[in-house]
C-alpha positions in Angstrom: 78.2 105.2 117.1 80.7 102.6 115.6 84.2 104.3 116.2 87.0 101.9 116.7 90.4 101.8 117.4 92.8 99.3 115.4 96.1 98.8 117.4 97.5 101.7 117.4 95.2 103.2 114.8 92.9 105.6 116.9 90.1 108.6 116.0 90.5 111.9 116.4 86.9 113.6 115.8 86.7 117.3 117.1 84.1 117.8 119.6 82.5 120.5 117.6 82.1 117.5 115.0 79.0 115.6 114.4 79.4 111.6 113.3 76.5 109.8 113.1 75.4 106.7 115.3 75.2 104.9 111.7 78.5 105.9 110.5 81.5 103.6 110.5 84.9 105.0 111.9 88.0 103.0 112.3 91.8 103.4 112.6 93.8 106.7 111.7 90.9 108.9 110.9 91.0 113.1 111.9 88.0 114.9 111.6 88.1 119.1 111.9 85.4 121.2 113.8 82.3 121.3 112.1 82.2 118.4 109.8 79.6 116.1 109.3 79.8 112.2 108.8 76.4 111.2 107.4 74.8 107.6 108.0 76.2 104.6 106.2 79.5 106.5 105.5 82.8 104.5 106.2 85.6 105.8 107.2 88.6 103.1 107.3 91.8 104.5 108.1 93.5 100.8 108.9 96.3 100.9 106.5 97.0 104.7 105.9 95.7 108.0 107.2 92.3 110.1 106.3 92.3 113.9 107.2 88.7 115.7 107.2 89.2 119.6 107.6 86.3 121.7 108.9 83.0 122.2 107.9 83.1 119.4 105.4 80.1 116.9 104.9 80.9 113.4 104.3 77.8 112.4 103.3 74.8 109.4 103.5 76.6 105.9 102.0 80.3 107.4 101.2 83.2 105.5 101.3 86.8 107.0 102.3 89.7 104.4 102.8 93.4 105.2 102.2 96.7 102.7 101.6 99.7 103.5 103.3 100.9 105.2 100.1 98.8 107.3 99.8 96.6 108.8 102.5 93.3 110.4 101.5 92.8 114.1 102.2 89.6 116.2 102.2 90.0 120.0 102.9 87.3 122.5 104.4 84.3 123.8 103.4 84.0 120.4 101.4 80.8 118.2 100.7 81.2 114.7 100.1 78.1 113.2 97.4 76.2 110.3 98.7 77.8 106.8 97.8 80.6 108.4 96.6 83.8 107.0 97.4 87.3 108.2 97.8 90.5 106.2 97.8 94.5 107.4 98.4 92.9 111.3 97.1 93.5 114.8 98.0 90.2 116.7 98.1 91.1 120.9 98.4 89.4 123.1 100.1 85.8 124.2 98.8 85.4 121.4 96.2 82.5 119.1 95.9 82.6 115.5 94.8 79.0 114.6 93.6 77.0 111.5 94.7 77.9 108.6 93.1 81.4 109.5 92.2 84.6 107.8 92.6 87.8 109.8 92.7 91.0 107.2 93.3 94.8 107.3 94.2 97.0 110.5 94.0 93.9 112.4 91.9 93.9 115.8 93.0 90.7 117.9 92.9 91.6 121.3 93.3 89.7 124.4 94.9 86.4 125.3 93.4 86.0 122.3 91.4 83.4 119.9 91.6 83.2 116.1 90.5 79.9 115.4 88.6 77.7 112.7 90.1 78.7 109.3 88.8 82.1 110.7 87.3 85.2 108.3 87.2 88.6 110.5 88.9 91.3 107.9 87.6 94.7 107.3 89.4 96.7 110.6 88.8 94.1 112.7 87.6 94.3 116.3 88.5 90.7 118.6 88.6 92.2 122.1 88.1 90.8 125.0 90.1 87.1 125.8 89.3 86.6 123.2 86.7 84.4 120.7 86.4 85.0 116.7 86.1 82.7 114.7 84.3 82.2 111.3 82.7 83.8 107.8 82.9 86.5 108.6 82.7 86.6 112.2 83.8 87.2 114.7 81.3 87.4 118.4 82.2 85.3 121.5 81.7 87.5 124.2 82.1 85.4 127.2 85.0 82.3 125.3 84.6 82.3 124.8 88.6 80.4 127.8 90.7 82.9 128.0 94.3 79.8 130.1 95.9 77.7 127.2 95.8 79.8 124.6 97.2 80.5 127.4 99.7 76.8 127.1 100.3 76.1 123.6 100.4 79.0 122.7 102.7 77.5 125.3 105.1 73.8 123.8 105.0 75.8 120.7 105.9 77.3 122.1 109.1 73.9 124.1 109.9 72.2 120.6 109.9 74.5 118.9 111.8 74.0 121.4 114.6 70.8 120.3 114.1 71.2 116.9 114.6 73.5 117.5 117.7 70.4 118.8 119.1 67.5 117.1 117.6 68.4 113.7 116.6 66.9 111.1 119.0 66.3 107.2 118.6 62.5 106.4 118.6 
C-alpha cells in the first residue's frame, strides 16, 4: 500500500487499523484502532495535520487534505461517503458525511449529524448536533439525523475491515 513519508511528515496508522493497498497515505496523517481507509481514498497530510479516531470508515474515492491552518479532524464511530472530500474540517464523533459531499475549512459537523450525499458544507459552516445538512449550499434540518444508524454503519465498516485483514488477497 502507498504510505509515504514527506520530510518530516510521517504516518501513524494503528495496527488494529486497516488501509487499503489502493489507498493513498502521505505526510502527517493519524489513524485510531479500527478504522478503515477504503480504495482510492487519499489521504494528504503535506501541509497540515489529518487525525482519524477509531472505528471510523474513510471510504472508496474520498479525499481528506488539510492546510496548515486548519487541520482536518474526523472523530470515532464516523463513516466517510464515497468521493466525498474533506478540507481544513472537524468531523465529531458519530457523524456521517454522505458520498459525494464536500464539507471545507473550519465547517464543523457536530455529533449525530449527517451530511446528505452531494451536499455543499461551506467555509465556517457549523452542522449542529443531530441535524441534517443538505443542498448546495447546505441548509439545515434541525433532528432529522438518526445517531443509531451511523452508530451502525460505522460498525459494519470496522466488521468488514476485519474482514479484509483476513480475507483480502491479490488474484
Amino acid at each position: 500500500m502507498p504510505i509515504y513519508a514527506l520530510g518530516d511528515r510521517a504516518p501513524q496508522i494503528h495496527p488494529d487499523a486497516f488501509v487499503h493497498p489502493d489507498a493513498v497515505v502521505i505526510g502527517d496523517v493519524r489513524i485510531g484502532a479500527e478504522s478503515s481507509i477504503w480504495p482510492g481514498a487519499v489521504l494528504r497530510g503535506d501541509y497540515g495535520t489529518i487525525i482519524i479516531g477509531e472505528r471510523t470508515s474513510i471510504q472508496d474515492g474520498a479525499v481528506v487534505h488539510a492546510v496548515a491552518e486548519f487541520p482536518t479532524l474526523v472523530g470515532s464511530d464516523c463513516v466517510v461517503g464515497h468521493i466525498a472530500h474533506l478540507e481544513g474540517c472537524v468531523i465529531h464523533d458519530r457523524s456521517l458525511v454522505g458520498s459525494g459531499s464536500v464539507v471545507l475549512h473550519h465547517a464543523h459537523v457536530h455529533s449525530g449529524a449527517t451530511v446528505a450525499a452531494g451536499c455543499v458544507v461551506t467555509n465556517n459552516f457549523v452542522v449542529p448536533e443531530n441535524a441534517l445538512a443538505v443542498g448546495v449550499p447546505a441548509t439545515i434540518k434541525e433532528n432529522a439525523s438518526n445517531e443509531d444508524r451511523i452508530t451502525i454503519s460505522a460498525a459494519v465498516y470496522v466488521d468488514n475491515a476485519r474482514r479484509y485483514k483476513k480475507e483480502l488477497r491479490l488474484l
